[in-house]
MIDODREN-677536 format. One record per atom (N, C-alpha, C): atom name; residue in three letters; residue number from 1; x, y, z. Coordinates in nm, 3 decimals. Layout:
R   lummar   zafi   torpa        c1        c2        c3
R       CA    Ala     NUM         X         Y         Z
...
//
This chain:
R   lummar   zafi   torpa        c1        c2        c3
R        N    Unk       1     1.636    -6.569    -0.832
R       CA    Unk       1     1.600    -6.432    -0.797
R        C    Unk       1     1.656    -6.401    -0.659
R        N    Unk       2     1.768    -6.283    -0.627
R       CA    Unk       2     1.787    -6.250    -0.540
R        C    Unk       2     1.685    -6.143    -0.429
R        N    Unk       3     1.678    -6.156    -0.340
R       CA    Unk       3     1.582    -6.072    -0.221
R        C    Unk       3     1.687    -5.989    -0.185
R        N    Unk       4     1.797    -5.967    -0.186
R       CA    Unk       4     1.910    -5.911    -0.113
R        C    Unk       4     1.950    -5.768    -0.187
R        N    Unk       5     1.972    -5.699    -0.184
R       CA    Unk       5     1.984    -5.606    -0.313
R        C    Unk       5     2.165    -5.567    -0.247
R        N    Unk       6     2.187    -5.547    -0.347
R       CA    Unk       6     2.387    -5.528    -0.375
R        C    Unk       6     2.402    -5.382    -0.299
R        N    Unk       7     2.406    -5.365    -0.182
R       CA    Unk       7     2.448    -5.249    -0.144
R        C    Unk       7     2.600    -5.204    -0.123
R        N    Unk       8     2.689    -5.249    -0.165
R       CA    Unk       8     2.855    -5.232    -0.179
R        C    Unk       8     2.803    -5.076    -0.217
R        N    Unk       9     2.965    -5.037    -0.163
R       CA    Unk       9     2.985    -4.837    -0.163
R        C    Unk       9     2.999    -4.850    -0.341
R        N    Unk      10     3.072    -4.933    -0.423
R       CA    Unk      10     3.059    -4.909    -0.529
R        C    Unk      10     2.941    -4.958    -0.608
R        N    Unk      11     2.838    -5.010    -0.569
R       CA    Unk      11     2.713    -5.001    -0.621
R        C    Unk      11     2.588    -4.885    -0.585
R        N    Unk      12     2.650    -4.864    -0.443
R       CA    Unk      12     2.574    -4.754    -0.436
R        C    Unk      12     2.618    -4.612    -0.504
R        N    Unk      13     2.737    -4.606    -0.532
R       CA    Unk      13     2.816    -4.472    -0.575
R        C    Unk      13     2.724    -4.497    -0.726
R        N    Unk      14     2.701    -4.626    -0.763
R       CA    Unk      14     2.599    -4.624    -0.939
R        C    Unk      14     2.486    -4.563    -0.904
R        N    Unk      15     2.420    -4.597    -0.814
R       CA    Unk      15     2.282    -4.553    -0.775
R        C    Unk      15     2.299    -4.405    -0.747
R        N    Unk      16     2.372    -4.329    -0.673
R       CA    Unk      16     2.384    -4.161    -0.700
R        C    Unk      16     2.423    -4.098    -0.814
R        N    Unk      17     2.466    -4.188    -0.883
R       CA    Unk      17     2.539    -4.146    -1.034
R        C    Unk      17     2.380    -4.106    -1.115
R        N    Unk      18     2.309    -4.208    -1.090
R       CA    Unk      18     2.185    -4.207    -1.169
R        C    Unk      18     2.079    -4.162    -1.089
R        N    Unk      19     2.090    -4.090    -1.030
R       CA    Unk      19     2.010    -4.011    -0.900
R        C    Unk      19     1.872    -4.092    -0.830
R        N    Unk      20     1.960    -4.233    -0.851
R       CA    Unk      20     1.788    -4.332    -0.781
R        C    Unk      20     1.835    -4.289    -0.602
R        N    Unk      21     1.981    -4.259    -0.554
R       CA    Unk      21     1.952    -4.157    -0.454
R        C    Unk      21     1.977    -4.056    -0.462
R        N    Unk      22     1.911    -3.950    -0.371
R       CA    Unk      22     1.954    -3.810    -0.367
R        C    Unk      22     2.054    -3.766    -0.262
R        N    Unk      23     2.048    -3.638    -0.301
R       CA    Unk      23     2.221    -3.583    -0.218
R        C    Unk      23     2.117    -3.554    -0.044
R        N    Unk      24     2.214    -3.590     0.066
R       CA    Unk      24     2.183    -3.582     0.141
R        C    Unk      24     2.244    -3.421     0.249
R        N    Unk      25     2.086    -3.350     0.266
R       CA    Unk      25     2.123    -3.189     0.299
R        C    Unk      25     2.206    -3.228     0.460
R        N    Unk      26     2.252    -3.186     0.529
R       CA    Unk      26     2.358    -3.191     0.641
R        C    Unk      26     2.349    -3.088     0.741
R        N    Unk      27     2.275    -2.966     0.691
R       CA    Unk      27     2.276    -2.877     0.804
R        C    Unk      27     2.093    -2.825     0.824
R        N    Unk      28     2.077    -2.799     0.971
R       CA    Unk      28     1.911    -2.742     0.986
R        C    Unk      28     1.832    -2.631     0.912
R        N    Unk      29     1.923    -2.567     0.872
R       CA    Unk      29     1.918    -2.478     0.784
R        C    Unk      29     1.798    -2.561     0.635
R        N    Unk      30     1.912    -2.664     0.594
R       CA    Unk      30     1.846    -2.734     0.477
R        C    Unk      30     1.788    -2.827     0.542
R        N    Unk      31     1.735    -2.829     0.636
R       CA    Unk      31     1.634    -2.956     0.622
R        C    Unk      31     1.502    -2.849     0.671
R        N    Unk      32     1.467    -2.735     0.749
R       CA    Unk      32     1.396    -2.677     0.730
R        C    Unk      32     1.380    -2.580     0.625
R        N    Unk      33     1.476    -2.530     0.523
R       CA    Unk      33     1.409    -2.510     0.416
R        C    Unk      33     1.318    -2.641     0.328
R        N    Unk      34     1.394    -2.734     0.294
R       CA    Unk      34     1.329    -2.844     0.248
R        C    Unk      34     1.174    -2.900     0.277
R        N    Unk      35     1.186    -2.864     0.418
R       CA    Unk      35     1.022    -2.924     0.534
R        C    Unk      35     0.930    -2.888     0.475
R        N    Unk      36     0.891    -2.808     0.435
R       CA    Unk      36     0.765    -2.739     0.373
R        C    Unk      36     0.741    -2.856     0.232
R        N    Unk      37     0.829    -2.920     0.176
R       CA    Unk      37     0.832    -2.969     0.077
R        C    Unk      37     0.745    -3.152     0.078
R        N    Unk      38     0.814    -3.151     0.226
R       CA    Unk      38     0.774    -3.288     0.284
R        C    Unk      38     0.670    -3.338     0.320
R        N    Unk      39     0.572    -3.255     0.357
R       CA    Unk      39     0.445    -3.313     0.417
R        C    Unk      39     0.464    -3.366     0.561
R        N    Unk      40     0.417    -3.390     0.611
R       CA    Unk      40     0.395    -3.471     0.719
R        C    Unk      40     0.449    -3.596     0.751
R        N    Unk      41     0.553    -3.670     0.838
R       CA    Unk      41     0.529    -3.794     0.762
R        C    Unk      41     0.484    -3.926     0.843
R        N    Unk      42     0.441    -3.964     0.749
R       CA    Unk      42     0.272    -4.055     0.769
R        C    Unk      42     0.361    -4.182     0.826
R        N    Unk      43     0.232    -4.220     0.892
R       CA    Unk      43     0.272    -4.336     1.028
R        C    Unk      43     0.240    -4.488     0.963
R        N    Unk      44     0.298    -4.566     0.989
R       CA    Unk      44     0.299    -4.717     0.957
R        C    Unk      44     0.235    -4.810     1.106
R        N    Unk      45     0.235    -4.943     1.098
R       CA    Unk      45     0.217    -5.002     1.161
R        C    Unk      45     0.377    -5.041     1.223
R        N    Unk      46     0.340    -5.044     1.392
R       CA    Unk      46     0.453    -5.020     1.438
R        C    Unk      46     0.546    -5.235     1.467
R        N    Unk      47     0.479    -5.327     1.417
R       CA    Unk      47     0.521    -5.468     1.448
R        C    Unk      47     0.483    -5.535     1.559
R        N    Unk      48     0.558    -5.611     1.585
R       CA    Unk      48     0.548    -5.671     1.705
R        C    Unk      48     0.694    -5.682     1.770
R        N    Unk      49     0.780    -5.574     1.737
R       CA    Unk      49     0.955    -5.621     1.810
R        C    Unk      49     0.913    -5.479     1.903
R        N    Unk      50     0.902    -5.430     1.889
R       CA    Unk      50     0.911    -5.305     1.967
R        C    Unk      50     0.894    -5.304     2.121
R        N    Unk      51     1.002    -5.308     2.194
R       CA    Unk      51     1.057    -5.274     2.341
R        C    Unk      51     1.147    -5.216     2.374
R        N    Unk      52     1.106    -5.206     2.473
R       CA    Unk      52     1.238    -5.075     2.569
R        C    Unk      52     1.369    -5.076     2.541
R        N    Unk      53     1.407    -4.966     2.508
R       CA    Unk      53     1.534    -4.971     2.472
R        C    Unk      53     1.654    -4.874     2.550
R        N    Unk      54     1.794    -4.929     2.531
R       CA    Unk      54     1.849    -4.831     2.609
R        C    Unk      54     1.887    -4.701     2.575
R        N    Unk      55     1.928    -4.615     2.633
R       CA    Unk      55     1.926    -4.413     2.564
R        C    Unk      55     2.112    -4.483     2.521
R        N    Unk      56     2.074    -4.456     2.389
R       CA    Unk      56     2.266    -4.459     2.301
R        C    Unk      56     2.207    -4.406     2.103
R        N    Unk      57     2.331    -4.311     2.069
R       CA    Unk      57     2.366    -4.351     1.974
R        C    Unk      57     2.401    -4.435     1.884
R        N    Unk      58     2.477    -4.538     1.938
R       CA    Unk      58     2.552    -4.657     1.827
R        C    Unk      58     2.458    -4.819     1.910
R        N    Unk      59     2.453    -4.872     1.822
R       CA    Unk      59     2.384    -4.999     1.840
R        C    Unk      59     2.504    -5.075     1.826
R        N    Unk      60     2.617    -5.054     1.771
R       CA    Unk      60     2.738    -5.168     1.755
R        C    Unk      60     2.827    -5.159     1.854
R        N    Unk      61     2.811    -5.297     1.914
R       CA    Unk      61     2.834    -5.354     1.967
R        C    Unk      61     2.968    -5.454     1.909
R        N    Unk      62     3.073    -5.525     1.986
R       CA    Unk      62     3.140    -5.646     1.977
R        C    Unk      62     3.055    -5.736     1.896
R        N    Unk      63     3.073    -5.823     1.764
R       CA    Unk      63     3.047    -5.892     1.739
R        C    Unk      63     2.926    -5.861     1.629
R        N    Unk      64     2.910    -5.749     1.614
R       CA    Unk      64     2.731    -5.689     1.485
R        C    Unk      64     2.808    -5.733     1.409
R        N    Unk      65     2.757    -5.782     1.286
R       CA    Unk      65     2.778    -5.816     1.222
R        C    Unk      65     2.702    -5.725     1.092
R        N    Unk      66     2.724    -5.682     0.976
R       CA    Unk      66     2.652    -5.645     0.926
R        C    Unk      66     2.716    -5.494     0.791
R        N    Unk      67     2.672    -5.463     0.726
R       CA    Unk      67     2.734    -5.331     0.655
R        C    Unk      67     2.685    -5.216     0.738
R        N    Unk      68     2.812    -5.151     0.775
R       CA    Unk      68     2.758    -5.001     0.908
R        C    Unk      68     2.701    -4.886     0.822
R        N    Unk      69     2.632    -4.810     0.901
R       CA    Unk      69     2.538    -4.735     0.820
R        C    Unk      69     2.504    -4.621     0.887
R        N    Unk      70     2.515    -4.509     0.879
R       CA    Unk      70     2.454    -4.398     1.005
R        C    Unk      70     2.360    -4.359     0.955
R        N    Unk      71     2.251    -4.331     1.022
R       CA    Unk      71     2.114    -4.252     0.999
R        C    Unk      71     2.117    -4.171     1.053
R        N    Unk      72     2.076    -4.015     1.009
R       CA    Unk      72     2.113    -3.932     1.103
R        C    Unk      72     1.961    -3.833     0.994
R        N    Unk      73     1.924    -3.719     1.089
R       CA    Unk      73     1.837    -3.632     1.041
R        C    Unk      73     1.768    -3.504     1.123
R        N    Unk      74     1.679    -3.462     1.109
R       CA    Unk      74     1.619    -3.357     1.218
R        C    Unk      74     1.462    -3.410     1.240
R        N    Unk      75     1.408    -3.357     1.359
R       CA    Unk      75     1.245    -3.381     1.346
R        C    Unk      75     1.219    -3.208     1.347
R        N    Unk      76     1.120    -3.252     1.266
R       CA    Unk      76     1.084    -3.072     1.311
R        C    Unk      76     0.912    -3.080     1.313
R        N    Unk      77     0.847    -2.942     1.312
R       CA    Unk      77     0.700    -2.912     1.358
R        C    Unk      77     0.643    -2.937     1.196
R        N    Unk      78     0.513    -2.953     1.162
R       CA    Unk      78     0.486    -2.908     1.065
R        C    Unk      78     0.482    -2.753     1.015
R        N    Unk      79     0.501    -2.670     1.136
R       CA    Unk      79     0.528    -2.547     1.076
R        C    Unk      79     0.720    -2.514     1.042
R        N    Unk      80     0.753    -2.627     1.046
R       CA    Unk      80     0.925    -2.646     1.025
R        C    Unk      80     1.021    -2.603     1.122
R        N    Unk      81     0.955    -2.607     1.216
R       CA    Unk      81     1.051    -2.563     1.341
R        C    Unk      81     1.095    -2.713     1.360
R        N    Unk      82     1.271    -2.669     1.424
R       CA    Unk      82     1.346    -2.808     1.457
R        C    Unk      82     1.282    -2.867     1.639
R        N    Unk      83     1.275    -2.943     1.647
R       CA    Unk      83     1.220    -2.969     1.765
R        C    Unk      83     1.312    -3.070     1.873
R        N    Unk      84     1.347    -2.970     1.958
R       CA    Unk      84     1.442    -3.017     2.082
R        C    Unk      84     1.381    -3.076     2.171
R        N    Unk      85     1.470    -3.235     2.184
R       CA    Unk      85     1.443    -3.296     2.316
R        C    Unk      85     1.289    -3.386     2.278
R        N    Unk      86     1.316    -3.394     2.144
R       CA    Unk      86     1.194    -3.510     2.086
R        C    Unk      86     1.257    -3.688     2.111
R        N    Unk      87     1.204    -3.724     2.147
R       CA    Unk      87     1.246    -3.910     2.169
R        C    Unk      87     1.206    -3.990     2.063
R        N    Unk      88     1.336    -4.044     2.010
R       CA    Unk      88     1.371    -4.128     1.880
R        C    Unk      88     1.380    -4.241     1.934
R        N    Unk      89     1.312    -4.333     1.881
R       CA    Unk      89     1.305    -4.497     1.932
R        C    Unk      89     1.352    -4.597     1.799
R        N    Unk      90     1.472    -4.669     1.809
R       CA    Unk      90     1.482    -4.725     1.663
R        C    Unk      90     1.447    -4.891     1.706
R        N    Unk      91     1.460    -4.956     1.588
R       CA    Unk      91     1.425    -5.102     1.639
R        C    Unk      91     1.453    -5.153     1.509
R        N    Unk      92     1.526    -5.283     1.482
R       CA    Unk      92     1.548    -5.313     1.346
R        C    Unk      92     1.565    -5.485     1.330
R        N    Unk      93     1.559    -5.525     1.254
R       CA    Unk      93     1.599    -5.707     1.195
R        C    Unk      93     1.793    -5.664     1.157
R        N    Unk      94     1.863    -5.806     1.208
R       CA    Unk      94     1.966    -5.795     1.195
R        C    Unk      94     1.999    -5.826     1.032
R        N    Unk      95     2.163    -5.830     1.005
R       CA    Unk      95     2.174    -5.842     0.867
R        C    Unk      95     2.077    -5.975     0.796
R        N    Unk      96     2.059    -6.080     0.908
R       CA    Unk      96     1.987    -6.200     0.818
R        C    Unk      96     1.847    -6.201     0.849
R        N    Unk      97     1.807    -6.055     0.909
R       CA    Unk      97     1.647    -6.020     0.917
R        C    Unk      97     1.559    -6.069     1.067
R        N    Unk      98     1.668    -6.120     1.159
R       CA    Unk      98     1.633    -6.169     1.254
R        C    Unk      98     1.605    -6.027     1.361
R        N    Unk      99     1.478    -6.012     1.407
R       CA    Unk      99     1.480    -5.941     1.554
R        C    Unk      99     1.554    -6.020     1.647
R        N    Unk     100     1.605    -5.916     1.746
R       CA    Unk     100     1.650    -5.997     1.891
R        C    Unk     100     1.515    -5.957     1.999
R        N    Unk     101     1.443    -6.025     2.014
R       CA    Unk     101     1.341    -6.042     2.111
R        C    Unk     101     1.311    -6.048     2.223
R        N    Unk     102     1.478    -6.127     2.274
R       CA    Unk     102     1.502    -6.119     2.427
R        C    Unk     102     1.568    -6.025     2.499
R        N    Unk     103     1.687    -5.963     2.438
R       CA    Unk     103     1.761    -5.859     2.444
R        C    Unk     103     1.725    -5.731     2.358
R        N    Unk     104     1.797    -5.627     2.383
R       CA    Unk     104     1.829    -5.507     2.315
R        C    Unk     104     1.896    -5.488     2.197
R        N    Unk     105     1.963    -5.570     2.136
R       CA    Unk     105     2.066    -5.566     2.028
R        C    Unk     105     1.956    -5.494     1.939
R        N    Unk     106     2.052    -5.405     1.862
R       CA    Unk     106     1.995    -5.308     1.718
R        C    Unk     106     1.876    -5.247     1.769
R        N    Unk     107     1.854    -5.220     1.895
R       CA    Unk     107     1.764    -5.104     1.951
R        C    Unk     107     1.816    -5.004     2.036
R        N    Unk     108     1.717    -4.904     2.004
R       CA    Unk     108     1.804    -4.772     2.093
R        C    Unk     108     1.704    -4.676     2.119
R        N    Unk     109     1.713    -4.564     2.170
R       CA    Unk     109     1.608    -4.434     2.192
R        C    Unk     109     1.715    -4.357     2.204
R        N    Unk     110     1.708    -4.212     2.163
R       CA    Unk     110     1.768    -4.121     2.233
R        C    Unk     110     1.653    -3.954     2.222
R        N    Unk     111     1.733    -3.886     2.246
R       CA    Unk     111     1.696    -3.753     2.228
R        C    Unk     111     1.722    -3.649     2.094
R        N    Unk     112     1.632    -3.587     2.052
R       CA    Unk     112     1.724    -3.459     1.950
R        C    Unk     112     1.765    -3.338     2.031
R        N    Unk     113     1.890    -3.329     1.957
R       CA    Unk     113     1.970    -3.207     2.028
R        C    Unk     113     1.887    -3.058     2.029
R        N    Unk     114     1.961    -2.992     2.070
R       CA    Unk     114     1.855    -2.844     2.062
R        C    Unk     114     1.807    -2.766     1.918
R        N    Unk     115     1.897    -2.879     1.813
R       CA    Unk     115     1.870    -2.776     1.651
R        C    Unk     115     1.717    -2.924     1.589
R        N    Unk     116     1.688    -3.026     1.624
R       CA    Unk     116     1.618    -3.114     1.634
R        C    Unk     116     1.713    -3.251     1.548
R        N    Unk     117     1.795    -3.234     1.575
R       CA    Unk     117     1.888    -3.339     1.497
R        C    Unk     117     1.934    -3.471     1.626
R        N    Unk     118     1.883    -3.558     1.516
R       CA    Unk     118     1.930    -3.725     1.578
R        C    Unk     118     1.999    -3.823     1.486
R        N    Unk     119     2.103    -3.918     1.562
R       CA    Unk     119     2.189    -3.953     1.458
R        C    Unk     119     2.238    -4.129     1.516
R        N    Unk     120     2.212    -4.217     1.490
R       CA    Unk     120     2.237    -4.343     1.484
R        C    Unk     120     2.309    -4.403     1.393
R        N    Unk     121     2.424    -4.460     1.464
R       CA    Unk     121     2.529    -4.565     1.419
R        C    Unk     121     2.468    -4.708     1.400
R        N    Unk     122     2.453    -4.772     1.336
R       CA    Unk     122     2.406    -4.929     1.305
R        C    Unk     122     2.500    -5.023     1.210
R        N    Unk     123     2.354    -5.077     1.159
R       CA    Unk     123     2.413    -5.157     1.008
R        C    Unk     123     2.253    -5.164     0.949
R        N    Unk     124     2.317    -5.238     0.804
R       CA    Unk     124     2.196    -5.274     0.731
R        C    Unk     124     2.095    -5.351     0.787
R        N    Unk     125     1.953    -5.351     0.765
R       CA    Unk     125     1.887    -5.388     0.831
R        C    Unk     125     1.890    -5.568     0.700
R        N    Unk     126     1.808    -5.640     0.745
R       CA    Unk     126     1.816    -5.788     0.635
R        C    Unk     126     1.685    -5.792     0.612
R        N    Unk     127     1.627    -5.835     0.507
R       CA    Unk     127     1.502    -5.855     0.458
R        C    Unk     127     1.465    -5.974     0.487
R        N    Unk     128     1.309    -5.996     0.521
R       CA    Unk     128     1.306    -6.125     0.580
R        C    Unk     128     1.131    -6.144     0.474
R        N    Unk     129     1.128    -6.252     0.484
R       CA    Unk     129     0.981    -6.279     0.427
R        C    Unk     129     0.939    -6.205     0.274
R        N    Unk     130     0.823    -6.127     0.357
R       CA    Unk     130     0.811    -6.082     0.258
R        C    Unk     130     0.860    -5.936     0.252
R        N    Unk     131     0.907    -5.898     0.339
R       CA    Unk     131     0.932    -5.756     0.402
R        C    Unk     131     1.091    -5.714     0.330
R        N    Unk     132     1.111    -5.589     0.293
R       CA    Unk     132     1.162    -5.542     0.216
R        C    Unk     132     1.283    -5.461     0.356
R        N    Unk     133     1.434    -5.440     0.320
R       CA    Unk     133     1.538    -5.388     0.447
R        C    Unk     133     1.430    -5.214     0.491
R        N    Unk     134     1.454    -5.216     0.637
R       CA    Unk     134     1.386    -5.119     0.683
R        C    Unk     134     1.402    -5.112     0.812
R        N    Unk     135     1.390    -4.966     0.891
R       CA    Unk     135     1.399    -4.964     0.985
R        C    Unk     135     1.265    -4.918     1.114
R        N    Unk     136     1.242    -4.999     1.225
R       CA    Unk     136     1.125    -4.950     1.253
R        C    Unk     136     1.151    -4.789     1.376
R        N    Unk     137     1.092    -4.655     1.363
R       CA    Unk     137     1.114    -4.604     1.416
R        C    Unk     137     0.990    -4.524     1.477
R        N    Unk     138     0.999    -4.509     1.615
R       CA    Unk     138     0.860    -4.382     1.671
R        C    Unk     138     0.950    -4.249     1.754
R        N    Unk     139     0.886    -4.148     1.710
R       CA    Unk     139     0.926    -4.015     1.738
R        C    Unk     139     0.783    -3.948     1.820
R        N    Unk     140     0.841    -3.921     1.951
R       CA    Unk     140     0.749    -3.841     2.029
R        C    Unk     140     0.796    -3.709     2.075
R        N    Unk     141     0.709    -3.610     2.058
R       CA    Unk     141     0.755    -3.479     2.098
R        C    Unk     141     0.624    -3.402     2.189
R        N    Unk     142     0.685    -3.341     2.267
R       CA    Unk     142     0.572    -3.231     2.390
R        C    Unk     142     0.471    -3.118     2.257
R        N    Unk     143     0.390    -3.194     2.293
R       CA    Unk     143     0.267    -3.085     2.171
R        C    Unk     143     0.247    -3.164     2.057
R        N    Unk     144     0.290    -3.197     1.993
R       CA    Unk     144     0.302    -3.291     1.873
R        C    Unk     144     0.236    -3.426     1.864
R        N    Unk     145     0.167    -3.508     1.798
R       CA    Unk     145     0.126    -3.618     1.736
R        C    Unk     145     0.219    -3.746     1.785
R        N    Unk     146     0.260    -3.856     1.804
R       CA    Unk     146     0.344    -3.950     1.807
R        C    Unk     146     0.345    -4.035     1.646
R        N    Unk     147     0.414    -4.041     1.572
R       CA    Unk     147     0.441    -4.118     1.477
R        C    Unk     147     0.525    -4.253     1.482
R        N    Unk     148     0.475    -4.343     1.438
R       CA    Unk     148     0.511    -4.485     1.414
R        C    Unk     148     0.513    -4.515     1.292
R        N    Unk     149     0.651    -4.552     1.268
R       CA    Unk     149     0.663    -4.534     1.103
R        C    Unk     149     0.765    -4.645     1.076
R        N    Unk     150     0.789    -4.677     0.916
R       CA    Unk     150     0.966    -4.780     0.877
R        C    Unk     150     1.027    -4.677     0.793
R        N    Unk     151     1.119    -4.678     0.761
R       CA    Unk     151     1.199    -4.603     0.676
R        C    Unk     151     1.270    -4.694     0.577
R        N    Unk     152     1.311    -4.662     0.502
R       CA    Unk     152     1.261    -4.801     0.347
R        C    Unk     152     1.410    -4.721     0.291
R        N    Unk     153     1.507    -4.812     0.220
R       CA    Unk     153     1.588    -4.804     0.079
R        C    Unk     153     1.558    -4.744    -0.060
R        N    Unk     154     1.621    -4.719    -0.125
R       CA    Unk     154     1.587    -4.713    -0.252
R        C    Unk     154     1.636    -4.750    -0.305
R        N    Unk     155     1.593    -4.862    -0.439
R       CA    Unk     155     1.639    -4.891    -0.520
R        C    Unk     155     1.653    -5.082    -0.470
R        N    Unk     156     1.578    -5.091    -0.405
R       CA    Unk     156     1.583    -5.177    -0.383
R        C    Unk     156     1.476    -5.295    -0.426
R        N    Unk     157     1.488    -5.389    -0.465
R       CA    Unk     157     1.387    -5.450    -0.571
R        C    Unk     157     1.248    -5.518    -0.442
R        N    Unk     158     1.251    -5.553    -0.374
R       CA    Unk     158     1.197    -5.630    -0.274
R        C    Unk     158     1.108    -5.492    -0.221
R        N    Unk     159     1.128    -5.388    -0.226
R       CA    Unk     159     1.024    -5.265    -0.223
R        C    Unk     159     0.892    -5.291    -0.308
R        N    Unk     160     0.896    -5.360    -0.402
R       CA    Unk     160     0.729    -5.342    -0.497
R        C    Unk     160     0.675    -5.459    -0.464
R        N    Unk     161     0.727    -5.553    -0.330
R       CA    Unk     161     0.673    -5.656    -0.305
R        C    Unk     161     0.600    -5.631    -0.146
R        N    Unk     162     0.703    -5.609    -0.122
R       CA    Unk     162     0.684    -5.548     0.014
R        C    Unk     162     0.513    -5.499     0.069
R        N    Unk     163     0.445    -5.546     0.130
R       CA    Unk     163     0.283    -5.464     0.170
R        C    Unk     163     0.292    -5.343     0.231
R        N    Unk     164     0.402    -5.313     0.313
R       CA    Unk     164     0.355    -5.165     0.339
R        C    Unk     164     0.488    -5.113     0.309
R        N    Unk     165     0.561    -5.114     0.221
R       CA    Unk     165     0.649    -5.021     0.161
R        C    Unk     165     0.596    -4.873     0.107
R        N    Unk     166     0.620    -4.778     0.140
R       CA    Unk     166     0.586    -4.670     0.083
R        C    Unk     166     0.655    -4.551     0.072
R        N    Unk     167     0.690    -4.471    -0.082
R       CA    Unk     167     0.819    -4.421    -0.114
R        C    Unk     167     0.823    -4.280    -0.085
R        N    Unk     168     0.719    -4.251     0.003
R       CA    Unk     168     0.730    -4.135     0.120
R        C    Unk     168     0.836    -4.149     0.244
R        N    Unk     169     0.872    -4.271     0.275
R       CA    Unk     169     0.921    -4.292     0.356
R        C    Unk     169     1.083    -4.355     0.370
R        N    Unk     170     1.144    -4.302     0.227
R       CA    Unk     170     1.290    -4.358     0.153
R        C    Unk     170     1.365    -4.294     0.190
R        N    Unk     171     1.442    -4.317     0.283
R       CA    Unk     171     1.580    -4.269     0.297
R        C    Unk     171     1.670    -4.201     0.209
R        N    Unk     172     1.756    -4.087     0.207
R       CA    Unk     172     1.844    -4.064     0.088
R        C    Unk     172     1.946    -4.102     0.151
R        N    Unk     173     2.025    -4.226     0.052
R       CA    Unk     173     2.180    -4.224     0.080
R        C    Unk     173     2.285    -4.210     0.049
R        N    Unk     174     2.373    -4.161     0.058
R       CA    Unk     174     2.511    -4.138    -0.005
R        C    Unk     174     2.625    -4.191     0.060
R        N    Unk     175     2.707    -4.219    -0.005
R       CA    Unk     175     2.890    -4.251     0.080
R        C    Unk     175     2.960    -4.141     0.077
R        N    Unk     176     2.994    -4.174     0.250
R       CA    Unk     176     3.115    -4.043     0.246
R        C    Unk     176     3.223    -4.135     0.322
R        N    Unk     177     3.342    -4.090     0.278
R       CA    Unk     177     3.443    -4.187     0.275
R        C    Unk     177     3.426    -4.309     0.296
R        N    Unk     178     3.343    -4.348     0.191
R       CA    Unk     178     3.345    -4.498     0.195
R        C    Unk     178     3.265    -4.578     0.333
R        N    Unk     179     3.160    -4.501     0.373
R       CA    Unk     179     3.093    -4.495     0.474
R        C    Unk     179     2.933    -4.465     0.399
R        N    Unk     180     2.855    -4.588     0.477
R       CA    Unk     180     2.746    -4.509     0.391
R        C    Unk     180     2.642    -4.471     0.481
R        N    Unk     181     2.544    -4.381     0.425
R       CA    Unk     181     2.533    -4.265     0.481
R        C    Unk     181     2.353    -4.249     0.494
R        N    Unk     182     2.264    -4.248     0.563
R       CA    Unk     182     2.108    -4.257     0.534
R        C    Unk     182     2.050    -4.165     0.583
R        N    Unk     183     1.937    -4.058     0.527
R       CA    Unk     183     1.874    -3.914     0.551
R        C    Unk     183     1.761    -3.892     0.571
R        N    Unk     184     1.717    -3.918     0.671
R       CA    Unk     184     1.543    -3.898     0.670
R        C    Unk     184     1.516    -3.800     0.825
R        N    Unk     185     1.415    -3.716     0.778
R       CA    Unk     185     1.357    -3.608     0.846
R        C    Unk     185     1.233    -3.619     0.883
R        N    Unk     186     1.210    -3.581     0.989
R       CA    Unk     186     1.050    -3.671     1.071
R        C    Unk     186     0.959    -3.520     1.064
R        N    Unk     187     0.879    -3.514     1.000
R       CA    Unk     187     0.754    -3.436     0.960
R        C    Unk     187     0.646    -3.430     1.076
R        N    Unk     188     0.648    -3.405     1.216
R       CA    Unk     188     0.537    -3.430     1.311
R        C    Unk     188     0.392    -3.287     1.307
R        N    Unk     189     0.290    -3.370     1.294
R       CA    Unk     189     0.150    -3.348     1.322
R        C    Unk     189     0.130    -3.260     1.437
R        N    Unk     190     0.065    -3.110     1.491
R       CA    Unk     190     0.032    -3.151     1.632
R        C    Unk     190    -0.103    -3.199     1.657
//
């Protein structure tokens, strides 16, 4: 039994074929029409890797190793407003599921731009234990709730094992030129 699930661009191009992902919207426009659709989205337990990180886009570095991956999305209000100048904190297990503990590697924070859009360069995250690929992320905004949350795959088998997997919290992904591609939109509380 493999833990690893086959994410190659041509296995994932099967998985959009059969819509286990969905098309990923690209402009603020569609992600606040969409918002209303989303709910809120609900907070996880945040681990034990979580530290300071430096303000960047891309986590790759010389030497990552791993399948590259951009995450990119908007935060907005629960009344669907995009929300500028909210702080995105990512934190992740490398491809063989290892945190770096001592250093910064595969961590980052930055800001959303003025339409509420944030966008991170990485790689796949690695499944470790019992824990299913995921990324750990907290979003804070002026007025708003703080959420601590993972953001989860689809289609990935190690999801129905996983203890706090939950499919509120699934990324949509697609390849674009052979680049693959991950969509999630942060739903904040005030």
């Amino acid at each position: 039994m493999t833990l690893v699930p086959d994410l190659r661009p041509s296995v994932v191009a099967a998985c959009l074929a059969v819509a286990l992902c969905t098309a990923v919207a690209v402009s603020p426009s569609a992600a606040i029409a969409a918002c209303s659709g989303f709910g809120v989205t609900p907070g996880q337990i945040g681990g034990t890797h979580f530290k300071a990180s430096p303000e960047r886009h891309s986590v790759l570095v010389a030497g990552t190793r791993g399948t590259r991956i951009t995450l990119s999305g908007y935060v907005l209000t629960s009344a669907c407003r995009a929300l500028r100048g909210a702080r995105v904190d990512f934190w992740q297990a490398d491809a063989n599921g290892a945190y770096d503990d001592t250093g910064v590697r595969l961590r980052s924070h930055q800001f959303t731009d003025t339409k509420g859009h944030y966008w991170l360069q990485t790689i796949l995250p690695g499944p470790y234990a019992n824990r299913t690929r995921h990324f750990h992320v907290t979003v804070r905004a002026r007025g708003e709730r703080t959420v601590t949350t993972m953001l989860y795959f689809p289609g990935v088998a190690l999801n129905a094992h996983d203890p706090f997997f939950d499919r509120r919290l699934l990324v949509r992904l697609r390849i674009v030129k052979h680049r693959f591609q991950a969509r999630f939109d942060f739903v904040l509380r005030r």
